[in-house]
N, C-alpha and C positions, 0 to 999 in steps of 0.2 A: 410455580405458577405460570412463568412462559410457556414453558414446551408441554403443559397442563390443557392450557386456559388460550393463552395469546395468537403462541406459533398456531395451532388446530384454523382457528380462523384466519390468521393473517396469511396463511397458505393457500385456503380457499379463492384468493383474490388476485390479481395479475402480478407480477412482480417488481413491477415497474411502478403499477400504481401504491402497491404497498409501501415500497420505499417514501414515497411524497408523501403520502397520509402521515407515518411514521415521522418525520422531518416536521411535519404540520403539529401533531399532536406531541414531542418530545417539546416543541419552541411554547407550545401552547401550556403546557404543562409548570415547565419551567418558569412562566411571567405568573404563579401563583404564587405568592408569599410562602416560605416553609418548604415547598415542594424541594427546591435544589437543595437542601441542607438536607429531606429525608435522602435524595437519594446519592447523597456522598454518603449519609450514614449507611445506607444500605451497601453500597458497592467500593468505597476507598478504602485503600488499608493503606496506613501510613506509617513508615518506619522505614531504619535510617539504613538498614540492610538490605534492602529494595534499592535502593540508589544508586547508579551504573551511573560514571564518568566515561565519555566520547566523545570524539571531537571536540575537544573543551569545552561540554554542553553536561550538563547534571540532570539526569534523566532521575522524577520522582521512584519511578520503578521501569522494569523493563518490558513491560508488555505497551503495544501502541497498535493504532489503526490506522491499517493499513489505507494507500489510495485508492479512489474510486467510489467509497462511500460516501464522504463530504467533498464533492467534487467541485465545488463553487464557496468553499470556506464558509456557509452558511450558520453551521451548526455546531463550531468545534468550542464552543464558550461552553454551550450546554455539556456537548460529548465529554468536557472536561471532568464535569461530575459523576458520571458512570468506573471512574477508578484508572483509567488509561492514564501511560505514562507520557503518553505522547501523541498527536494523531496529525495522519502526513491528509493535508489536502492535495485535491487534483484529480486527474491529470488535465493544466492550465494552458491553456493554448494562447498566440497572441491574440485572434480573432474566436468570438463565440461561433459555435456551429450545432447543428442539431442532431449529430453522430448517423449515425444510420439508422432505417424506416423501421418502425416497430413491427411487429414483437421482434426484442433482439437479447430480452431477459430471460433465460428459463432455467426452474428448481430441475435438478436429476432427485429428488426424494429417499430412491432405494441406494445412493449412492452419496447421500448427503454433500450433492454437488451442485455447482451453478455452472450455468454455460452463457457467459453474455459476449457479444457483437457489440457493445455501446458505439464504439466508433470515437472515443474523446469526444462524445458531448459536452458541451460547457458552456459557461454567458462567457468565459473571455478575460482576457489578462486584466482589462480595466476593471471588470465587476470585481473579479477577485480583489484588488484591490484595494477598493471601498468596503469589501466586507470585514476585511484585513484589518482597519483602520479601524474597527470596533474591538478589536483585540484587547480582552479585559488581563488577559498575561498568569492568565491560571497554571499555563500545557503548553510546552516547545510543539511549535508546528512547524514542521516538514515543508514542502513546495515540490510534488511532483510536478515537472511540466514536460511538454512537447511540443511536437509538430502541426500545424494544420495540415487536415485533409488535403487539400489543393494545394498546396505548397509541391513548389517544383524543385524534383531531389537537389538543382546547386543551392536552392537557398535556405536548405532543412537547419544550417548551421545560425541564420539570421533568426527565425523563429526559436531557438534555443536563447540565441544573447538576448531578444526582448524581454522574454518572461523573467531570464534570469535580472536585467536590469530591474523592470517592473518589480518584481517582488521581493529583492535581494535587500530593501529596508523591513523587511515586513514578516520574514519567516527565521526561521533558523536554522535549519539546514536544506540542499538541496538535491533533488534526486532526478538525473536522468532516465527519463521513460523509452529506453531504444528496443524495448523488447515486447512490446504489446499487439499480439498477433493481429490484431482487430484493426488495425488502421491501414490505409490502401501505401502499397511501394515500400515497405519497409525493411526489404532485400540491404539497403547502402548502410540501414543502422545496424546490420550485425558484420559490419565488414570493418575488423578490425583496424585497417590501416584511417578508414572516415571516424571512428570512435575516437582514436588517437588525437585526430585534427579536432575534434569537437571539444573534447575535455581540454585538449589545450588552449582554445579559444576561451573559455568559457574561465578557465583557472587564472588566464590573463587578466580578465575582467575581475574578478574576485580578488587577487594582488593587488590592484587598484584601489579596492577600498580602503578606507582606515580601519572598518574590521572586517575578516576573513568571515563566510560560510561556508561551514562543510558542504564539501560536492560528493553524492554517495550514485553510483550506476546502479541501474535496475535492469536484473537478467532475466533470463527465461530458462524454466525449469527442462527443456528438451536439450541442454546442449550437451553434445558428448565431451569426453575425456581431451580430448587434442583442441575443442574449442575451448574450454575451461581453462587449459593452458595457458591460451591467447588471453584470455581474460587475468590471469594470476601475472600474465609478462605484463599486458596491458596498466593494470595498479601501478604495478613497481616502477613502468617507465615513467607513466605520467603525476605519480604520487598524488593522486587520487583518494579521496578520506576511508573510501568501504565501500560495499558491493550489498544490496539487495536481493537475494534470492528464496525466494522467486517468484514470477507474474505469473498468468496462467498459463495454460498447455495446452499446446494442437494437440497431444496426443490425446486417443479415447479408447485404447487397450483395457481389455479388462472391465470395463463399467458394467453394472448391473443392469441398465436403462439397455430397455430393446434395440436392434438394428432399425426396425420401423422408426422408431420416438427419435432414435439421433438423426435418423434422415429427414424425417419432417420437422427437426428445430435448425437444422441445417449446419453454415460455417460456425466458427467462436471458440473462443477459448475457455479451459476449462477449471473452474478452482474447488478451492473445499477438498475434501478426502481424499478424492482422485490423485491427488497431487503432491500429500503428503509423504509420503515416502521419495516422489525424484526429487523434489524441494530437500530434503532431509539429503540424501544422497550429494546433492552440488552444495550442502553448507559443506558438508564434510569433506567434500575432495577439494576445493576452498582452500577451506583450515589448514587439513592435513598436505598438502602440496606445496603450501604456501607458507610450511610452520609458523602459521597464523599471524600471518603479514600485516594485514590491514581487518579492521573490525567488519562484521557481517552482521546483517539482519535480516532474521530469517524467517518467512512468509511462507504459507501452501500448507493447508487441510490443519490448520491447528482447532482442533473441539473438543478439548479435554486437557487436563492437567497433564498428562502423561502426555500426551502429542507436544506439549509446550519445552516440556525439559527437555525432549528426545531432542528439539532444534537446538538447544541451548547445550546441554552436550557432546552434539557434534559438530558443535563450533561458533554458532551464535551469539553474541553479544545482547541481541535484543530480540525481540521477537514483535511479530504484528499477527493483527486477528482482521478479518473481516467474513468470507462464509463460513466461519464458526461464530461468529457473532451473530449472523441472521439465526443459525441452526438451534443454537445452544441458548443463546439470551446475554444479558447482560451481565449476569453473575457469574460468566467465563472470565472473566477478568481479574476480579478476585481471587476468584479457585484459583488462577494459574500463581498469582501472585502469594496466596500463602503456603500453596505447595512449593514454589521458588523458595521462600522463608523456610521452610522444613527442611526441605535438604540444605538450609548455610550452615 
């Protein structure tokens, strides 16, 4: 019925504005009596084989969604019911800001790709917050955060510890956003020796508590073999919970979309299919490098039961959807989840 009925129309319309309507009408949906019960009936599958132990966290199953969709924690009560094991809000900045000037969304269609520029738009550590604090405690949430725009590269490290303080009552695990092509200066966050000083600062703060939450990094699917290194020395030095791979990609090799069309939607990074095979390639050089060190979750072009295992067998612990979620619908979640159950 989605990719029948829904997607036909919902692609007709901007991609941006989509995303709200959808937000509008899932929240509107949900405050109808019976509504959330049909649609756990439709989309949950529960059972005790699905159930993935990390980071001393008990994930119902192991598919989740990814950042960027619930980017102000708005929605992840309701998202609970669509069958996710998990869903990461963000990326949370300390101050709100309006990302970059629209259009900055656009579908690739023949490539079943997205190219966004958002720029971490968001209302801001405090909103987040208050949204937090409605937390009905269905779904472990995540906490991507970052940097403001205007943040000046020495104090990239300050805007790290606020959100992390900010939300470190309030999520359950945490994930470093140092690899999101989209935001201005972000040259210092793939410099090994600054990553190091971050995670340590951040891991201090977290020993601090009386309870720990996991701190997982989030990479970018362009790095080659000798930086992937740096990354697998990186874990081991700073013992670090797990590695996220991966955001989206400056690269646009290969895409089926015209040289015109990408030059007239311009800068941004690229997810969905495109991406699914280097995503798949850095869990595995990960894993395999790392004789599977630290736990990964593994992101980029998952739209099908097959794309889901292929991350999970080369190395993945868990997996996240998001432009397979736009593409595919919500019955991605399931499928992936009972094809998981078929091969235990």
């Amino acid at each position: 019925m989605y990719k029948l009925l829904i997607r036909p129309i919902f692609f007709l319309f901007d991609p941006e504005k989509i995303h709200h309507f959808t937000f509008s009408l899932v929240k509107f949906l949900s405050k109808i009596p019976g509504v959330p019960s049909i649609f756990r009936g439709m989309y949950q599958i529960k059972d005790k084989k699905l159930e993935r132990n990390l980071f001393g966290l008990t994930f119902k199953n192991p598919v989740g969604l990814a950042a960027g969709f619930d980017k102000n924690a708005v929605l992840y009560n309701e998202l609970a019911n669509f069958g996710f094991g998990f869903v990461e809000i963000g990326t949370v900045t300390p101050k709100g800001q309006v990302g970059n000037p629209k259009k900055r969304l656009f579908r690739l269609k023949d490539d079943k790709g997205i190219i966004n520029r958002m720029g971490f738009n968001n209302e801001g550590l405090e909103e987040a917050i208050e949204q937090l604090k409605k937390n009905k405690g269905k779904i472990i949430i995540g906490g991507n955060i970052g940097k403001n725009t205007n943040t000046a590269p020495e104090n990239y490290t300050e805007d790290y510890v606020a959100c992390f303080k900010g939300l470190h009552p309030y999520v359950d695990y945490f994930v470093l956003n140092v690899s999101c092509p989209n935001v201005s200066s972000h040259a210092k966050l793939e410099d090994a020796d600054y990553l190091k000083e971050l995670i340590t600062e951040v891991q201090k703060l977290n020993n601090a508590e009386a309870q720990q939450k996991p701190i997982l990094l989030k990479i970018a699917p362009d790095l080659n073999n000798q930086q992937l290194d740096e990354i697998i020395e990186l874990v081991a030095n700073t013992k670090i919970d797990g590695v996220i791979a991966s955001n989206t990609s400056v690269n646009r090799d290969n895409l089926k979309a015209s040289k015109e069309r990408l030059q007239e939607i311009g800068n941004g990074g690229v997810s969905g299919q495109p991406v699914k095979d280097r995503s798949t390639r850095v869990i595995k050089y990960l894993a395999d490098n790392s004789n599977k060190a630290f736990p990964i979750i593994g992101v980029g072009g998952i739209h099908s039961e097959k794309d889901a295992l292929e991350k999970l067998k080369a190395g993945a612990d868990l997996v996240q959807i998001y432009t397979g979620f736009i593409y595919e619908g919500p019955s991605l979640v399931k499928r992936i989840n009972k094809a998981i159950l078929a091969e235990s």
